[in-house]
C-alpha positions in Angstrom: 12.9 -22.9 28.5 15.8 -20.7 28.2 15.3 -17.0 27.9 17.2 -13.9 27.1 17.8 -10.8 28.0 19.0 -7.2 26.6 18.3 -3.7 27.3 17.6 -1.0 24.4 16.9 -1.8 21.3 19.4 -0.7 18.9 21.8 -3.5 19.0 20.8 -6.7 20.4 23.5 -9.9 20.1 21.6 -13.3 20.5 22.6 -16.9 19.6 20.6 -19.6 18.3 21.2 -23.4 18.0 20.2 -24.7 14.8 16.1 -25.0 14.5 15.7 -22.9 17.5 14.3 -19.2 17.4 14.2 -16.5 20.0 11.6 -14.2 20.2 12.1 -10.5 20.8 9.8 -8.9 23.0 9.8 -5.0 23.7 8.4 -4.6 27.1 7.3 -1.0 28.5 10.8 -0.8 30.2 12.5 -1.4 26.9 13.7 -4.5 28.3 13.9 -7.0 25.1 13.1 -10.8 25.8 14.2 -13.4 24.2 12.5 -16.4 24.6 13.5 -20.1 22.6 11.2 -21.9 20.7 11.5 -25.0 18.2 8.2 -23.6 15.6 9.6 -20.7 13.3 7.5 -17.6 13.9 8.4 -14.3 12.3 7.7 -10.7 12.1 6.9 -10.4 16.2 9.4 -12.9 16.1 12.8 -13.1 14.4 13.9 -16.4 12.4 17.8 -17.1 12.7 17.3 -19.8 10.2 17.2 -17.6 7.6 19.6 -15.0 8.7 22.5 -14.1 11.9 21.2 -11.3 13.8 22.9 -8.5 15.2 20.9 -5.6 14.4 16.9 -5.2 15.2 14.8 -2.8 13.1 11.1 -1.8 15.4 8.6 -1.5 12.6 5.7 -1.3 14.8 4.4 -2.6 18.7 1.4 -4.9 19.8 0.4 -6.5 22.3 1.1 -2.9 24.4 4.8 -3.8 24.0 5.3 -6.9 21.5 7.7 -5.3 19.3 7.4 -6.4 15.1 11.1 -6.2 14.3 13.4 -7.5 11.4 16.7 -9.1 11.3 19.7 -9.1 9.3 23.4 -9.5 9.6 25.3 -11.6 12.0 25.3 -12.6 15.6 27.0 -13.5 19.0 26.2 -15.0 21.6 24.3 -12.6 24.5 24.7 -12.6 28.3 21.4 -14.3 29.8 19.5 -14.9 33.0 16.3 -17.0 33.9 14.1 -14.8 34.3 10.8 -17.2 34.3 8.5 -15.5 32.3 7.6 -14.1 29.2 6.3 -10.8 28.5 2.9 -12.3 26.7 2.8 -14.9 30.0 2.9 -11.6 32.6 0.7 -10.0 30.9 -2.1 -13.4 31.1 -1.5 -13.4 34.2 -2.0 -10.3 35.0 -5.2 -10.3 33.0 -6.6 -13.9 34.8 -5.5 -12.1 38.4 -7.6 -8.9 38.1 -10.7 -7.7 36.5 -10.5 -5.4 33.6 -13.3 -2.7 32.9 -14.2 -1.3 29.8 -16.7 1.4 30.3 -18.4 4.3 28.4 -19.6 3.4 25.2 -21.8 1.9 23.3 -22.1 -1.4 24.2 -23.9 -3.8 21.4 -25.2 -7.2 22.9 -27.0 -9.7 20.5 -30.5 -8.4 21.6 -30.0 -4.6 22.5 -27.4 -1.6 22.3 -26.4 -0.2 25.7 -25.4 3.6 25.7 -22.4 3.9 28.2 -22.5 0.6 29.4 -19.9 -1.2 30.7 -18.2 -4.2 30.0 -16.4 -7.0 32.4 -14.0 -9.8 32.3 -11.3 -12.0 33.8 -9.6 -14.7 33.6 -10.5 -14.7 29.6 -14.2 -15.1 30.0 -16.9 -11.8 30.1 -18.3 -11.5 33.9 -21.0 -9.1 32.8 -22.3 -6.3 30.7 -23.7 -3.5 32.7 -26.2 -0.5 31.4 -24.0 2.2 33.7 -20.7 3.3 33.4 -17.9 3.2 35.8 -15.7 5.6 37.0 -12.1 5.3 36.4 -12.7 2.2 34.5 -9.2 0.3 32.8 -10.4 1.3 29.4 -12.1 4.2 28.9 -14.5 3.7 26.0 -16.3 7.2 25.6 -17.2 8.4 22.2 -16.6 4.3 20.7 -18.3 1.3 20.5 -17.5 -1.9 22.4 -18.2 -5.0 19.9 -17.5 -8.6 20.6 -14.3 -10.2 18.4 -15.5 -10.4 14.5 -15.7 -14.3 13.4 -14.2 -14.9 9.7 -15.5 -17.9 8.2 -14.0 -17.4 4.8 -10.7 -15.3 4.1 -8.2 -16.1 1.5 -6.2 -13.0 2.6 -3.3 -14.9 3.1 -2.9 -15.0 -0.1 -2.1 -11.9 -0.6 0.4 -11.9 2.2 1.9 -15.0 0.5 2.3 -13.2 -3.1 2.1 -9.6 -2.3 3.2 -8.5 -6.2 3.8 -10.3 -9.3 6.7 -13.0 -9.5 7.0 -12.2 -5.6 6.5 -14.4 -3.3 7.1 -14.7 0.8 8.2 -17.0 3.2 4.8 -19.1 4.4 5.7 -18.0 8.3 6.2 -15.0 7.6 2.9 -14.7 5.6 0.9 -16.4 7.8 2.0 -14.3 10.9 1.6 -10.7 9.1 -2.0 -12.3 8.0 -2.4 -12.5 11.5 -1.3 -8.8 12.4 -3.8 -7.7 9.9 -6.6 -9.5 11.0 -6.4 -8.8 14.6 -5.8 -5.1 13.7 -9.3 -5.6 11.6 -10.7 -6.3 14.8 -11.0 -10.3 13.3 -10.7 -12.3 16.8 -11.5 -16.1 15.0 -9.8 -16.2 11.5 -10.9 -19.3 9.0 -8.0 -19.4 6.7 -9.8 -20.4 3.2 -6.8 -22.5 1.6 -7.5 -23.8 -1.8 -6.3 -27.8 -2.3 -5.5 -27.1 -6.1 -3.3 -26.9 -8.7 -3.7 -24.2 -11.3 -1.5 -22.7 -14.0 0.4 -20.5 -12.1 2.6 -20.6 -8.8 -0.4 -19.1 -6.0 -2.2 -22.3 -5.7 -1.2 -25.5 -5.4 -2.0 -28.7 -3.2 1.6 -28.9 -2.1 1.5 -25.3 -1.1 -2.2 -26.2 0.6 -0.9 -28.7 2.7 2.2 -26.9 4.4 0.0 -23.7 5.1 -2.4 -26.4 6.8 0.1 -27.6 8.7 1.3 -24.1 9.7 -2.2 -22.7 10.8 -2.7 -26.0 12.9 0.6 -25.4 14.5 -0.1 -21.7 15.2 -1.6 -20.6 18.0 -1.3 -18.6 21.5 1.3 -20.5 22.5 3.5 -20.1 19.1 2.8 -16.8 19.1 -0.8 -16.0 17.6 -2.8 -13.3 18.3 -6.3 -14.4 17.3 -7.7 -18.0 16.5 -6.4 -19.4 13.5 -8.4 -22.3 12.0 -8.6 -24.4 8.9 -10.8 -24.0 6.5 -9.9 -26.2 3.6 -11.7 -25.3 -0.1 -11.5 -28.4 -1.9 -12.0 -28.7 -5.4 -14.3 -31.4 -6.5 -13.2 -31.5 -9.8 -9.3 -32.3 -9.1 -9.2 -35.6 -7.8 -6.0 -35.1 -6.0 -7.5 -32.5 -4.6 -10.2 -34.6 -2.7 -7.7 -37.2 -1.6 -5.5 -34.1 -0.4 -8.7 -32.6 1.7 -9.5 -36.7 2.9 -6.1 -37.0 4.0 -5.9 -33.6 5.8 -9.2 -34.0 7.5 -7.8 -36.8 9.3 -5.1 -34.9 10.7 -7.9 -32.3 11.7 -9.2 -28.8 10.9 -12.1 -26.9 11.3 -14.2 -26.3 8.0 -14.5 -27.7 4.5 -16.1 -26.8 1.3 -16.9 -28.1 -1.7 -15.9 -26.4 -4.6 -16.8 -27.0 -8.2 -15.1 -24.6 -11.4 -16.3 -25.9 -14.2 -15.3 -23.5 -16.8 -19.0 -22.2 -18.4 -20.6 -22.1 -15.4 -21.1 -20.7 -12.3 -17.9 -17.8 -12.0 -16.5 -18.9 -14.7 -20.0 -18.4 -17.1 -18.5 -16.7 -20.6 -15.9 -16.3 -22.9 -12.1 -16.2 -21.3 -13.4 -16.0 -18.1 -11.2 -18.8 -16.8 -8.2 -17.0 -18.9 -9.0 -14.0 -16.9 -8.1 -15.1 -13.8 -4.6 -15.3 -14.0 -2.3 -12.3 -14.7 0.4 -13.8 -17.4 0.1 -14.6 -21.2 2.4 -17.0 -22.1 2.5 -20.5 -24.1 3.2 -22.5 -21.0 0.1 -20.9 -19.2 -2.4 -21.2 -21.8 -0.9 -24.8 -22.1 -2.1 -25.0 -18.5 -5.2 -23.4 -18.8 -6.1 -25.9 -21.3 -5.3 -28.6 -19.4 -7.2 -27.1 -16.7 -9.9 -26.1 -18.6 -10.5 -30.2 -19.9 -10.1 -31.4 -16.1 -12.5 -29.7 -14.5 -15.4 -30.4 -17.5 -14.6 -33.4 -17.8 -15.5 -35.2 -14.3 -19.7 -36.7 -15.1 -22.4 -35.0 -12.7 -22.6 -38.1 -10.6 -18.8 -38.4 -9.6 -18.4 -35.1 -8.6 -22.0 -35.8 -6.3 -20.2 -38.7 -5.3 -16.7 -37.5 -4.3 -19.2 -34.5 -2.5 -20.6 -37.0 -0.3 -17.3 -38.5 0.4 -15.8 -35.5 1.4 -18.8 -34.1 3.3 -19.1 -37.5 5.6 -15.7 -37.5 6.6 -15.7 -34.1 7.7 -19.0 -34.8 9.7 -17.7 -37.3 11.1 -15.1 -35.3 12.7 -17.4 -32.6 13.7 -16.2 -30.2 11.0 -18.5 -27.9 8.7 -18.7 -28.2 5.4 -20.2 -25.6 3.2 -20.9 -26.0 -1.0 -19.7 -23.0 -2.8 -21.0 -20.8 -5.9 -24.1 -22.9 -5.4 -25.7 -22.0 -9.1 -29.0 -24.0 -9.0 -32.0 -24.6 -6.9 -30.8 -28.7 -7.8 -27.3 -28.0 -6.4 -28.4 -26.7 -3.2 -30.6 -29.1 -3.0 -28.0 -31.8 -3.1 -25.9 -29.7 -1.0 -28.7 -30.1 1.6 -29.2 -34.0 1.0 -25.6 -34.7 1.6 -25.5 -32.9 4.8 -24.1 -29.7 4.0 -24.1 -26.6 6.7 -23.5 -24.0 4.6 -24.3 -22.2 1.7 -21.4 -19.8 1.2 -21.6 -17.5 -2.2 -25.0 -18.9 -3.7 -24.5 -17.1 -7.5 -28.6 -16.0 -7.4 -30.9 -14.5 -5.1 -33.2 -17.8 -6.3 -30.5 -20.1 -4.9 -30.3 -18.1 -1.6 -33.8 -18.0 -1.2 -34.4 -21.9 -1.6 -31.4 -22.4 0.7 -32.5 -20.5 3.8 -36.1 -22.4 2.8 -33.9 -25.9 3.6 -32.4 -24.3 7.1 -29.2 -24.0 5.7 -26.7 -21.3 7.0 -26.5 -18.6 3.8 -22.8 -16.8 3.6 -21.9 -13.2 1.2 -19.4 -11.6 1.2 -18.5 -8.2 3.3 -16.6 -6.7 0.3 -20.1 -7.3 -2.0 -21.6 -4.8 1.1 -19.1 -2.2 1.4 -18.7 -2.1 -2.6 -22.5 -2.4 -3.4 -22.3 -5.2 -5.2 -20.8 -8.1 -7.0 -17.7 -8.1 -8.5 -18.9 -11.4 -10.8 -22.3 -10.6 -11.5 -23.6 -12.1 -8.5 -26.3 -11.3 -6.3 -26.2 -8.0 -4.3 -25.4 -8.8 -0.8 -27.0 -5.8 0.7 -30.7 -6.6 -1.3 -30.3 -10.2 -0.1 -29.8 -8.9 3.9 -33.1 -6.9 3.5 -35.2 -10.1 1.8 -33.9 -12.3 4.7 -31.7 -14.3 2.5 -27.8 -13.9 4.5 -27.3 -15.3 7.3 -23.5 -14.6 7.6 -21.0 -12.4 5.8 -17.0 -13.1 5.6 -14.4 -11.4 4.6 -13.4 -13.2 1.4 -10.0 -11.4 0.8 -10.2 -8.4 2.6 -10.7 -8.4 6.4 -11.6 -5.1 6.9 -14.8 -5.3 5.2 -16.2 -7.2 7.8 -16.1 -3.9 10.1 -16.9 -1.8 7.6 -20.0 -3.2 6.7 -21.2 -3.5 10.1 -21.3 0.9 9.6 -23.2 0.9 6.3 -26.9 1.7 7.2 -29.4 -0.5 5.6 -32.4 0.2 8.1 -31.1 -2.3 10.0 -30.4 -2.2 14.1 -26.7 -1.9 15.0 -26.8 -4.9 16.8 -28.5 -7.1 13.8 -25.6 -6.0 11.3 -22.9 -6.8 14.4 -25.0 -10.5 14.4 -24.2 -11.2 11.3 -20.1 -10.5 11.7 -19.9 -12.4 14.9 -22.8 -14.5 16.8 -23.8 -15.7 13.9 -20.9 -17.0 12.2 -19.5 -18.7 15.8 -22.9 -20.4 15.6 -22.7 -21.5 12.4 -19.2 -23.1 12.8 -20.4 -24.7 16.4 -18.3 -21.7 18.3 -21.2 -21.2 21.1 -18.6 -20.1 23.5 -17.5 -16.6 21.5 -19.2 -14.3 19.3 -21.1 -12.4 22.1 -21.1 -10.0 24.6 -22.5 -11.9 27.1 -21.8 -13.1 30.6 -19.8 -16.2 30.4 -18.5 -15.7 26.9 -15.3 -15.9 25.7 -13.7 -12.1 26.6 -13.1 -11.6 22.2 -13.7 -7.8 22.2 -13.5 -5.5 19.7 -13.2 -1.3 20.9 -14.3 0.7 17.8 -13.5 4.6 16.9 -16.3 5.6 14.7 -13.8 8.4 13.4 -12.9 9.9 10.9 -14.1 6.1 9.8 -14.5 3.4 11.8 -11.0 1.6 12.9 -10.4 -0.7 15.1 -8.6 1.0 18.6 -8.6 -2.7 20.5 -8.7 -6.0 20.1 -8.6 -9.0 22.6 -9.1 -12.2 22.4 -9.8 -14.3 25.2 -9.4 -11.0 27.5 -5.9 -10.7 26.4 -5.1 -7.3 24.8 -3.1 -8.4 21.0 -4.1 -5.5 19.4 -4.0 -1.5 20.2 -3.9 1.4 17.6 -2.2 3.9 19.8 
């Protein structure tokens, strides 16, 4: 690889072949690498395709020294050295030669809550939790709480990255990697990116749109320049028969999670007058054309087929090891199929009844963390919180906003700490066959979370696999 080399940060000259992309690094020295890759990454990275570079704006640093920066204007070509290494790479190393300690707070394990305790790791993986404290540890932890990484089953918050306002809409890189900023400064260590195979009246979904954002999250990871662990969680509709050849054809070329979704307009969500209507923000002729359409697609597919195309779906993913969840489960009958079909998960069951009968058939029970931190449903659902305390929710996920996974581990419900960390972090890794993370545990994977209870609790590190990607100072 060839790198590159500048010092300061007010004007940096770089030159790029075409579909090859440096990327800037600030380093504690303010000495700014540049390091060339073929994948486009943006936001910590900067994306000459678009634009000639010449001058570099710092928004913000990661990483202790991975600088976010923006690009415009024109560029030349800069003076540059081999210099072997990345920032990100010294700093792995680093991490795998020597042991970090993080010592002082609370400490929450799956079974117990240590006061002061101290956690261990190297080379990426936890080498123990201690009930003492250290002196001069390499994080001191007093006065916060050491969690492990939070584990995201179901978040759609790219979404909003994607289409931040109406008739707006930004590049998928650069969506996906500020989705990734914002997760990993949520203290979210293992992101399932929900992406919806459909196509609906408007511009935000579509299977066209689906399948490059699949193909993005596969392709993005540590060595692209990730922060946490993006995976694939494809939402396929069950009612859109391109949509379940879509999902069929991506499951081949892998992923990590799959569920089966079915909006038939009068039931489930979408129970009422206009409530399809709703969903969408214009009023025009060509959308309510749409809508129509829509509307006479998804009711028109005959209770057995859409059993059928489940089935399809669901062996095909098990065959490849993936979970599968059904979604908005309504009746005791469809979570009952759910369960005959070989279904994991029951993510959003629409009735405490439903919920009930599918923790009675040993099926993994998602809510949603906004449903906690609100106090209830935004859709008439069940209440997530009166569910936890009748032993119906297993799991909770972010659904679109990824901070409400740490916030609701600090709503008090009666609950031990360490039961409502479970539920944000050992218990969705199981659920998705992730036994190596989730925990603070010897031997684990080193995803840990340091937590500042105030003025509210914020995340003030994250790592993931003992690498530092996040800190709020």
């Amino acid at each position: 690889m060839d790198y590159y080399v500048g010092v300061g940060f007010c004007e940096l000259c770089l030159h790029s072949n075409s579909d090859t992309l440096p990327v800037i690094y600030l380093g504690r020295s303010e000495l700014i690498v540049g390091l060339r890759r073929s994948i486009p990454i943006i936001s910590c990275r900067i994306n000459l395709s678009y634009s000639c570079l010449s001058h570099i704006n710092i928004n913000s640093i990661f990483d202790r020294g991975v600088a976010v920066a923006s690009a415009y204007s024109c560029f030349e070509e800069v003076e540059h050295y081999d210099i072997g290494t990345s920032y990100r790479e010294l700093q792995r190393m680093n991490n795998n030669e020597n042991q970090t300690l993080i010592s002082g707070g609370t400490v929450v394990t799956p079974t117990t809550e240590i006061e002061k305790g101290t956690v261990a790791f190297s080379n990426g993986k936890i080498v123990s939790v201690e009930a003492e404290s250290h002196d001069n540890p390499d994080i001191d932890a007093t006065g916060k709480y050491v969690l492990p990484g939070l584990v995201d089953l179901h978040g759609d918050d790219i979404e909003r990255h994607l289409f931040p306002r109406a008739e707006e809409r930004v590049d998928t890189t650069i969506a996906l990697d500020r989705c990734d900023i914002a997760n990993a400064s949520a203290g979210v260590t293992t992101k399932y990116h929900a992406i919806s195979f459909e196509d609906v009246p408007d511009d935000n979904r579509s299977i066209e749109l689906a399948r490059r954002l699949a193909e993005q999250i596969r392709n993005f990871n540590y060595e692209t320049g990730a922060r946490v662990d993006n995976r694939l969680h494809m939402r396929c509709e069950l009612t859109n028969e391109a949509s379940v050849d879509a999902v069929s054809e991506e499951i081949k070329s892998g992923g990590d999670l799959v569920s089966l979704v079915t909006h038939v307009p009068g039931t489930g969500q979408f129970t009422g007058e206009n409530t399809l209507a709703q969903r969408y923000d214009r009023s025009d002729g060509e959308l309510e054309t749409g809508l129509q359409s829509l509307k006479t697609r998804r009711s028109g597919v005959p209770e057995a087929e859409l059993l059928a195309r489940a089935r399809e779906v669901t062996e095909l993913a098990s065959n490849r090891n993936m979970t599968v969840a059904s979604h908005d489960d309504e009746t005791v009958a469809s979570v009952d199929n759910a369960a005959a079909i070989g279904v994991d998960i029951s993510e959003y069951p629409l009735s405490h009844r439903v919920a009930q009968r599918a923790t009675e058939l040993n099926l993994t029970v998602a809510m949603g963390a906004p449903n906690v931190v609100r106090g209830g449903s935004l859709w008439d659902g069940p209440d997530a919180s009166q569910a936890i305390k009748d032993g119906v929710v297993d799991i909770l996920c972010s659904d679109f906003r990824p901070q409400s996974l740490l916030s609701s581990v600090f709503i008090e419900n009666d609950e031990p700490l360490k039961d409502r960390v479970f539920r944000v972090s050992t218990a969705p890794a199981a659920a998705a066959g992730l036994y190596d993370r989730g925990r603070l545990e010897c031997g684990a994977r080193a995803d840990i979370i340091i937590v500042d209870p105030d003025p509210s609790p914020s995340i003030a590190r994250t790592y993931v696999a003992g690498d530092q990607v996040y800190c709020s100072a």
